[in-house]
C-alpha positions in Angstrom: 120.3 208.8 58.2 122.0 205.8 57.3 120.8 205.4 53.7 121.9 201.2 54.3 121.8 198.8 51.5 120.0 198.0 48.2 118.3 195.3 50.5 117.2 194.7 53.9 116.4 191.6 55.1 114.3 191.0 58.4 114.5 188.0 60.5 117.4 185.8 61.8 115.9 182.3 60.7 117.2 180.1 58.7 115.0 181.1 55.9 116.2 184.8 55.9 119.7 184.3 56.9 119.7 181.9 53.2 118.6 184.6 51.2 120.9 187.3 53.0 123.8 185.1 52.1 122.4 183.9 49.0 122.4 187.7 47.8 125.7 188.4 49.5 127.5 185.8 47.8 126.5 187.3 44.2 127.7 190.9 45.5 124.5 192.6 46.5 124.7 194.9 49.4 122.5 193.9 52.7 121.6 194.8 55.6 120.3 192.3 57.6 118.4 192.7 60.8 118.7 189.4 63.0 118.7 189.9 66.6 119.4 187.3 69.0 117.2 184.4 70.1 115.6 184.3 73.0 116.6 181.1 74.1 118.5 177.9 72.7 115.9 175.9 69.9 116.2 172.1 70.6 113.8 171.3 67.7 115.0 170.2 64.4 114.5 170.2 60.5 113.7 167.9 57.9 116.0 169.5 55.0 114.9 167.8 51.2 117.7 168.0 48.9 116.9 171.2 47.2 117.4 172.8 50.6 120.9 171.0 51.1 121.4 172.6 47.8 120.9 176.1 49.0 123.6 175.2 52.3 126.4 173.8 49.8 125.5 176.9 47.9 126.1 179.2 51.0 129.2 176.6 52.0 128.2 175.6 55.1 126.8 172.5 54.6 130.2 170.5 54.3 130.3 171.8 58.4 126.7 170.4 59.1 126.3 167.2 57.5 128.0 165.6 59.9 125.6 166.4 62.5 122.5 165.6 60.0 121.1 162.3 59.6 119.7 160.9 56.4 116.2 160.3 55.6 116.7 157.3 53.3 113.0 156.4 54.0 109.7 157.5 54.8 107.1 154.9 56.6 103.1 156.0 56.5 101.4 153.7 59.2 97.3 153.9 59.8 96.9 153.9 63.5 93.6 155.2 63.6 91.8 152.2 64.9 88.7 153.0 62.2 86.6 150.9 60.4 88.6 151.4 57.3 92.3 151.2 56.9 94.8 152.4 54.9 97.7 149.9 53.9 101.2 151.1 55.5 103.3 152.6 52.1 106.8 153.1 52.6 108.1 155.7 49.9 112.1 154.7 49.7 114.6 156.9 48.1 116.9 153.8 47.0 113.4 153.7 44.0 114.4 157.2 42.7 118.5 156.2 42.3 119.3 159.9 43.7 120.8 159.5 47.4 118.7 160.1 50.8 115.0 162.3 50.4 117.1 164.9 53.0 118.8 165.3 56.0 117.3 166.1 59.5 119.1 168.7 61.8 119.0 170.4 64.8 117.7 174.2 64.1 120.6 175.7 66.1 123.3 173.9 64.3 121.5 175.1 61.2 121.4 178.8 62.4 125.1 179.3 64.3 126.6 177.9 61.1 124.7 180.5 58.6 125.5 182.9 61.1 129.0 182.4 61.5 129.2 182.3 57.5 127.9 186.2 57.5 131.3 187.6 58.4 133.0 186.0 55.0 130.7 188.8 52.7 131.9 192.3 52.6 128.6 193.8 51.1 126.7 192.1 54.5 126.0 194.0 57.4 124.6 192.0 60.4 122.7 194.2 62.5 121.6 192.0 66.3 119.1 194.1 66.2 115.0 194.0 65.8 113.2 196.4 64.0 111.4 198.9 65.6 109.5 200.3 62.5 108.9 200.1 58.6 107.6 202.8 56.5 106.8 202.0 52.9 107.7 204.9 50.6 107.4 205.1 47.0 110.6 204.3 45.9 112.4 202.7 48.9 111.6 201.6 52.4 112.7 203.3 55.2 113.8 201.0 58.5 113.9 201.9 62.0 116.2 199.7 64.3 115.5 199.5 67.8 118.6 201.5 68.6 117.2 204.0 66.8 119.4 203.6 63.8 117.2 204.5 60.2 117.9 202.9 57.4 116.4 203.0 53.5 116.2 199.9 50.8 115.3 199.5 47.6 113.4 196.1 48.7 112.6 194.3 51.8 112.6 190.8 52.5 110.5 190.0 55.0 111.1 187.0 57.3 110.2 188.2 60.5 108.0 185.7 60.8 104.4 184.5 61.6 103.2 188.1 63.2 105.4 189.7 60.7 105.4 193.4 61.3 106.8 194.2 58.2 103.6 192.0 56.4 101.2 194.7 58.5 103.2 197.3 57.2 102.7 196.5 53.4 99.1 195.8 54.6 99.0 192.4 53.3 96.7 190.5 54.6 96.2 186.6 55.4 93.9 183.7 55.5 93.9 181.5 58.3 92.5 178.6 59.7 93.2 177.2 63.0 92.9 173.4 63.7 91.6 171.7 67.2 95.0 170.4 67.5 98.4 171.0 69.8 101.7 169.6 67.9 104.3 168.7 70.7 108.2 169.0 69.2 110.6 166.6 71.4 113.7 164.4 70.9 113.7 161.2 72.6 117.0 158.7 72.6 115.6 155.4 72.1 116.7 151.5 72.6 116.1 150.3 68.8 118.3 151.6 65.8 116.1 154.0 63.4 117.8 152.8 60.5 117.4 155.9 58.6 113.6 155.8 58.5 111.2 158.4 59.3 107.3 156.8 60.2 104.5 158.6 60.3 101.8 157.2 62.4 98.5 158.6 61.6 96.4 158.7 64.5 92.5 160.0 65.1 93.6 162.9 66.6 97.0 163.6 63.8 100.0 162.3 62.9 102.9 161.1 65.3 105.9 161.3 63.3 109.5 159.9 64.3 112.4 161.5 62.4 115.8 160.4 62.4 118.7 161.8 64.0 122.7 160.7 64.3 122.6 157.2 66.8 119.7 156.3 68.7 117.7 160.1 68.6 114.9 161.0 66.8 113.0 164.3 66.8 109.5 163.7 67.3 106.0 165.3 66.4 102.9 164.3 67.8 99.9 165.8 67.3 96.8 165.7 70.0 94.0 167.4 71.3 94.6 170.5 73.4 92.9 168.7 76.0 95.4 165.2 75.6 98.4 167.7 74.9 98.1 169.8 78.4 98.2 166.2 79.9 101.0 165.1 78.3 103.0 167.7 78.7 102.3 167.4 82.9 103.5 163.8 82.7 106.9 163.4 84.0 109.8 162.1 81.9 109.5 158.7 82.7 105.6 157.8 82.3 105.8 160.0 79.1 107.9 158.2 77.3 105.8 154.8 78.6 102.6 156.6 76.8 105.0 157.2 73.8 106.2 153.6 73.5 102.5 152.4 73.5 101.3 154.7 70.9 103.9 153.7 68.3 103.6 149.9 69.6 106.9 149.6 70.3 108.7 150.6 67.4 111.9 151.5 68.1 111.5 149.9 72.2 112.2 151.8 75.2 112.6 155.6 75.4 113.9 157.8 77.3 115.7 161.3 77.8 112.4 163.4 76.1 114.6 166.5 76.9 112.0 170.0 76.7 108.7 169.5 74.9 107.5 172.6 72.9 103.5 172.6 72.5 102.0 174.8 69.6 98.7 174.9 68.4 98.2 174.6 65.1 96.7 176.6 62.6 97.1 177.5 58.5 98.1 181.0 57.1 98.6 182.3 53.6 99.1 185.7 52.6 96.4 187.1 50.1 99.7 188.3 48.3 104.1 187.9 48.5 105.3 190.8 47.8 103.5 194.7 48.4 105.2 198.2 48.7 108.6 196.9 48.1 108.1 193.9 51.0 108.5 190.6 49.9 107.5 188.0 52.3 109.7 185.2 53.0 109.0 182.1 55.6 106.3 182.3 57.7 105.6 186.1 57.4 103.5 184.5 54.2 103.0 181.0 54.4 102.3 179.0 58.4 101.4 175.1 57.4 101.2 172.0 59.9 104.3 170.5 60.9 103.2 167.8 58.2 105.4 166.0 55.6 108.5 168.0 56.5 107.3 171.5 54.4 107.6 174.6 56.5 111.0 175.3 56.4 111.5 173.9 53.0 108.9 176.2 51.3 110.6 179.0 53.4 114.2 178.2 51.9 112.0 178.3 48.5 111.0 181.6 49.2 114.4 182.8 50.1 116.1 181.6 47.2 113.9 182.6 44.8 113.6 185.9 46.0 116.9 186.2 45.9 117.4 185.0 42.2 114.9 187.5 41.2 116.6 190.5 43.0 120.7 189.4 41.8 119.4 189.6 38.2 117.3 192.8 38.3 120.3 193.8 39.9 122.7 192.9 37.6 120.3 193.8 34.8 121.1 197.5 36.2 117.1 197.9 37.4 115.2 198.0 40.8 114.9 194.9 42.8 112.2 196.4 44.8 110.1 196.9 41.3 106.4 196.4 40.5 108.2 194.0 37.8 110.6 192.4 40.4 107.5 192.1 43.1 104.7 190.7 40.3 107.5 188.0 39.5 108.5 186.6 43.1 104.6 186.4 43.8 104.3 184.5 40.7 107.2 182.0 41.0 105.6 181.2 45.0 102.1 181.3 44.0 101.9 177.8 42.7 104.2 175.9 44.9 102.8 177.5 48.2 99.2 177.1 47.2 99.2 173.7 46.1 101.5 172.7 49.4 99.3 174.2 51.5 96.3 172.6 50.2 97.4 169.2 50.4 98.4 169.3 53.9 95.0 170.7 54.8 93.4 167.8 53.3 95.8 165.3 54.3 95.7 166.3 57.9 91.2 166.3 57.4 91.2 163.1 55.9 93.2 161.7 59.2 90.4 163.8 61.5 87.5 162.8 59.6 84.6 160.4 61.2 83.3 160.0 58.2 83.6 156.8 56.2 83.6 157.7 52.6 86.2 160.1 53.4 88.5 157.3 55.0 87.8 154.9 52.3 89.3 157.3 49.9 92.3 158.1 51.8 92.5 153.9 52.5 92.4 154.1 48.7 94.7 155.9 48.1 97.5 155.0 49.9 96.7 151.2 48.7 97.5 152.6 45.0 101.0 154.2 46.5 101.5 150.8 48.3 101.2 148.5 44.8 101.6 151.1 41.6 105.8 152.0 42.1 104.7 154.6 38.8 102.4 156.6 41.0 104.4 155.9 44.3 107.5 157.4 42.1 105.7 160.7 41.2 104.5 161.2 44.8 107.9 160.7 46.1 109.2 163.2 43.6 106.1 165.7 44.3 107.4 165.7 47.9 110.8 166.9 47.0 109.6 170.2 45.0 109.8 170.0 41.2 112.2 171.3 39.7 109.8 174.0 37.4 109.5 175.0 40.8 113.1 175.2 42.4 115.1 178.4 41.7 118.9 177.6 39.8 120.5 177.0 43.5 118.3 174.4 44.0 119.3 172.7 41.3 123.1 173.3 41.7 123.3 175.8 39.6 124.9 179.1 40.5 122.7 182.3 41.4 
């Protein structure tokens, strides 16, 4: 028996490889279980700039913001043909005097550079290595790797993702819904400069969103039918990006070079609770939400980091991280922020599905308000960023 660290983290994402280090850094032992990935992830990230926080926090973010590209603005065009029409808003971070909304990056530069930064923490020990089981005790958890290796932690964070194991083992569980929609995740090189904007075409069947990358690349989301995504995803390379040009009317020209197009349905999951048993869920073992105004990842770095904060003082407070006290607190700093997230993608992504016209007139409405009021377009800008009640001290460049 290996009795292991004070804490085990689960999952080799980006949002459990931030708190690992995040921990590490203030001199907590960790064990962290991240085995490899199955194959290389061409999709990429929209990072707001609490989350760049978190990387210049973990110092890797000098090595990756070379490869990011800025997001100095975000376009919202109505390209749903209806009756009623919303205005097109574009919210631009110039209006709020503090640099670019984020930075967009490829998911594999994000996660070789975290992993390479694991080696600099003496108190971190990388394991490339699933687990096999979790067993909830009273006072500790008790890990089996699949090599057989058993290890025992005071607390567990959890971000093993979407059909967490270690969530089934605390015997939390979720709500979901699942929506009659397929989001396809592509980068395209295009003909026209991007210019640092991200648009967001809202469509009858979702959104189709462009985001920028360094030169003429953006990462793409388009969201379809199953039916319209099976076909597009048959096309070849060259009549796809045709039906791509035509939907966004020509926006950025000619495309070409889609490179591999991932399809995933999409659905909405919340966990009933965050943290049970001395398992704290972090990511998408407790929150999934539509690939819709750049949150997944970013609540997921949230969860990370405050979990994180909340474990490095009980720690140096000399008391349990994996307490009741420790567990009720992380579950109350996420409550809000994920809840409240969650619901306004749900009703964002309805409002764009809806037939019915009282329900477009209000979503016209209410992007016409955004479009002329620069007071209410200026609180929805900064609502998209996180507030900072929300944000734990790395977020707001404070130290842990």
């Amino acid at each position: 028996m290996d009795r292991g660290g004070q804490i085990a983290v689960v999952g080799g994402g980006p949002a459990g490889l931030a708190c690992a280090l995040l921990m590490a850094g203030a001199g907590a032992s960790i064990d962290l279980f991240a085995p490899a990935a199955a194959g290389r992830d061409s999709r990429t990230s929209a990072l707001m700039r609490g989350s760049v926080e978190i990387l210049r926090a973990i110092g890797v973010w000098d090595e990756l913001k070379p490869r990011a590209a800025p997001l100095q603005r975000l376009r919202l065009v109505d390209a749903t043909g209806r009756l009623v029409r919303a205005p097109e808003v574009t919210f631009d971070a110039a209006e709020l005097g503090r640099g670019p909304f984020g930075y967009n990056i490829h998911n594999v530069d994000l996660t070789d550079a975290m992993t390479r930064r694991l080696a600099a923490f003496p108190t971190l020990r990388a394991h490339a290595q699933a687990v096999s089981a979790v067993a909830p005790l009273a006072d500790r958890v008790r890990l089996t790797s699949g090599d057989g290796g058993r290890f025992e932690a005071a607390l567990v964070a959890a971000a093993d993702g979407r059909d967490s194991q270690c969530r089934e083992a605390a015997g939390i569980s979720c709500l979901r819904h699942d929506y009659p929609q397929v989001a396809l995740a592509f980068n395209v090189c295009h003909a026209l400069p991007h210019d640092d904007v991200s648009t967001e075409f809202h469509t009858p069947s979702g959104p189709l969103t462009f985001v920028p990358l360094p030169g003429n690349i953006s990462s793409v989301v388009w969201v379809v039918r199953p039916e319209e995504a099976d076909r597009l995803l048959a096309l070849e390379d060259d009549a796809f990006c045709e039906d791509l040009r035509r939907r966004c009317y020509g926006l950025l020209g000619g495309f070409s070079s889609p490179g591999k197009r991932h399809g995933f349905a999409l659905s909405l999951r919340t966990a009933w609770r965050m943290a049970q048993r001395r398992i704290a869920l972090v990511g998408e073992a407790g929150h999934v939400v539509p690939p819709i105004g750049a949150q997944g990842l970013n609540l997921g770095l949230r969860d990370g980091a405050t979990l994180a904060e909340i474990a490095v003082d009980a720690l140096r407070a000399g008391k349990d991280p994996g307490s009741e006290e420790c567990q009720a607190a992380y579950a109350q700093a996420r409550r809000a922020d994920i809840a409240g997230r969650s619901a306004a993608i749900d009703l964002l992504n309805r409002s764009v599905l809806s037939p019915f016209l009282p329900a477009q007139a209000m979503r016209g409405a209410g992007l016409f308000l955004l479009s002329r009021l620069a007071p209410l377009r200026h609180a929805a800008m900064r609502a998209g960023l996180a507030a900072p009640v929300l944000e734990p001290r790395v977020m707001r460049g404070e130290p842990l």
